[in-house]
C-alpha positions in Angstrom: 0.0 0.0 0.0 1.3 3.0 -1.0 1.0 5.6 1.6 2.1 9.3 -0.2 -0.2 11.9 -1.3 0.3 13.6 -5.2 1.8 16.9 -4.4 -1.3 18.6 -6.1 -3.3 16.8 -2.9 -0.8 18.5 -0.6 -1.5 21.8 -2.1 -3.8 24.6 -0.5 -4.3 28.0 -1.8 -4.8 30.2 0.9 -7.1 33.6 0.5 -7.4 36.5 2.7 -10.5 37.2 3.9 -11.2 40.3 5.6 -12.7 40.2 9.0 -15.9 42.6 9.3 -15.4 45.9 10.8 -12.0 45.8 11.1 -8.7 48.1 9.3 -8.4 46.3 5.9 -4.7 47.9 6.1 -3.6 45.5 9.3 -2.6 41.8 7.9 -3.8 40.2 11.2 -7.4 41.4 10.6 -7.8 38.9 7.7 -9.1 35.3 7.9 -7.1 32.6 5.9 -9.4 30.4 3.6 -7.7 27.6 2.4 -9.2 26.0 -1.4 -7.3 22.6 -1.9 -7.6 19.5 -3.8 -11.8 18.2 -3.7 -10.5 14.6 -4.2 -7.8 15.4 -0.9 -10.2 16.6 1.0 -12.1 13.3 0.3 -9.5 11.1 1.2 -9.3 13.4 4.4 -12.8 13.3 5.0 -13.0 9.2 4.6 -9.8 8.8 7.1 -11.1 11.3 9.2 -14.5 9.6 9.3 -12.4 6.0 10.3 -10.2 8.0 12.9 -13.0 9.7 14.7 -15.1 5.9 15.5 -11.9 4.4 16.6 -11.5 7.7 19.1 -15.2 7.6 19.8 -15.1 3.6 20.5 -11.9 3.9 22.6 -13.8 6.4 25.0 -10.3 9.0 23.7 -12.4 12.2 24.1 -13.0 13.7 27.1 -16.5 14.5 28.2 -16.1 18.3 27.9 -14.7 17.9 24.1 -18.3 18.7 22.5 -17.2 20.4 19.5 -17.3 18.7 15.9 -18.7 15.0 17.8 -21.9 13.2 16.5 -24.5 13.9 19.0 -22.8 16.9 20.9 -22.1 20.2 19.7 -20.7 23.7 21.3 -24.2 24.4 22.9 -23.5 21.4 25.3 -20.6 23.0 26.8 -22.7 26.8 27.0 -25.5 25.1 28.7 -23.0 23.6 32.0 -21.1 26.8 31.9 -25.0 28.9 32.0 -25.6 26.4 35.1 -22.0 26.8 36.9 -23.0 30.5 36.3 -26.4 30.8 37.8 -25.1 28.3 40.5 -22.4 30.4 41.5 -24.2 33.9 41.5 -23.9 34.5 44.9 -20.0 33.1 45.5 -16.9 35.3 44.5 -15.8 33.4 41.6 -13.6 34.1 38.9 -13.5 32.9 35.0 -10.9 32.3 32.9 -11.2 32.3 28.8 -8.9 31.3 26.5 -8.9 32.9 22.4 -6.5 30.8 20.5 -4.8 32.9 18.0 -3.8 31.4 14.7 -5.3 28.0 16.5 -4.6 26.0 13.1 -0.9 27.4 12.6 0.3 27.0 15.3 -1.0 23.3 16.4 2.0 21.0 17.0 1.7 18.6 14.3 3.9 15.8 15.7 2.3 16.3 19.3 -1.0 14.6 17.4 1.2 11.6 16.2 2.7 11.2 19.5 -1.0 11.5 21.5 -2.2 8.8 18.5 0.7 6.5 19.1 -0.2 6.8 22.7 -3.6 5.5 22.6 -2.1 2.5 21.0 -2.7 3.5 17.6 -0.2 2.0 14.6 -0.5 0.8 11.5 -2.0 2.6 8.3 -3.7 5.3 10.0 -0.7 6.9 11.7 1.5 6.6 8.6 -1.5 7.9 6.7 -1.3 11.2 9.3 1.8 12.3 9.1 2.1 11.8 5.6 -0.5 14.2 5.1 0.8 16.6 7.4 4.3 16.5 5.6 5.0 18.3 2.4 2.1 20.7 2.6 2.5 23.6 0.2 0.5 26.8 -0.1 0.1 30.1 -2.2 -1.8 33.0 -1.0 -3.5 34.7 -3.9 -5.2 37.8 -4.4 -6.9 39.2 -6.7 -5.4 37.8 -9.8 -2.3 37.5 -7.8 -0.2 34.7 -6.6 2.5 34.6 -4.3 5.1 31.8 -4.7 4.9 28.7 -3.0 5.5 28.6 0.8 6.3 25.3 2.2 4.4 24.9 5.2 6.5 23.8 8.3 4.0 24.4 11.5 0.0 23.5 12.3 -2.5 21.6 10.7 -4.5 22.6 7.5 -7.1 25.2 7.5 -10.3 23.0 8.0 -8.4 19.9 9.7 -11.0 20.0 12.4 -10.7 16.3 13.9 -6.6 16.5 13.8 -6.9 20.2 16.1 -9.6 18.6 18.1 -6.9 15.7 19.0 -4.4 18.3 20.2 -6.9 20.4 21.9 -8.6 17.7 24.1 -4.8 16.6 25.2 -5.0 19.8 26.5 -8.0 19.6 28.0 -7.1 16.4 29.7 -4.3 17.7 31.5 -6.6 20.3 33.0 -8.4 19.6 36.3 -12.2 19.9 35.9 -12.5 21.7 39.5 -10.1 24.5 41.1 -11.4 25.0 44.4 -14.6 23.7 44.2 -15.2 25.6 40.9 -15.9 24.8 37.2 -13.0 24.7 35.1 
């Protein structure tokens, strides 16, 4: 079995989007949409499909990882922190929120290898993952322009939901779900 990617797979071309309301002249104000390959994303979507019900049947999420799950979604995780809220009203407590900046760029690709490797995962699927992280390229084009190609060296690809999940509820894991007696 063969387990490399045609470059033209590996490809993304990357547009700037500008974010509403903000200065058009500042570079950090501009989402990056990613077009690639219809037949990689796919593939992607088939692995990712077989990679999500071995997570799901080895129990791998935690319960507070809602997001992008069969069955769960983001509302889930609004409606406990609503009711640690309302719970809490008369208590002196205090939140703590977390933005991720650039979440996708800067998620450590071989950290999701290693965390997959952990949970006793080998074979195909593994080989299949990093193979698809490797040897990404990308152009940013606007307009009728194109940059060069940029090889791209950190993160997952824009859209890689179920490979940031992975890395994210590592995270999660590590974190103790009371401080104090209080919600985390």
């Amino acid at each position: 079995m063969r387990r490399f990617f045609p470059l033209s797979w590996l490809k993304a071309i990357v547009i700037p989007i500008p974010k509403p309301g903000k200065d058009k002249q500042d570079p950090n104000n501009y989402r990056p949409i990613a077009l690639t390959s219809c037949l990689g994303k796919l593939l992607e979507r088939m692995v990712g499909t077989r990679l999500m019900h071995v997570l799901e049947n080895s129990k791998w999420f935690t319960p507070s990882q809602s997001g992008f799950r069969k069955r769960r979604g983001t509302i889930d995780n609004l409606l406990e922190l609503e009711t640690a809220i309302r719970e809490a009203s008369c208590a002196k407590i205090v939140s703590v929120f977390f933005d991720m900046e650039k979440a996708y760029d800067r998620t450590w690709r071989y950290g999701i290898l290693k965390y997959l490797f952990d949970i006793g995962l080998k074979g195909n699927l593994p080989l299949f993952i990093r193979n698809f992280l490797q040897t990404r390229v990308f152009q940013i084009r606007i307009g009728n322009i194109s940059s060069d190609y940029f090889d791209q060296q950190e993160g997952v690809p824009q859209g890689s939901v179920l490979l940031f999940i992975i890395k994210i509820n590592d995270i999660v894991s590590k974190l103790p779900a009371y401080v104090n007696n209080s919600l985390l």
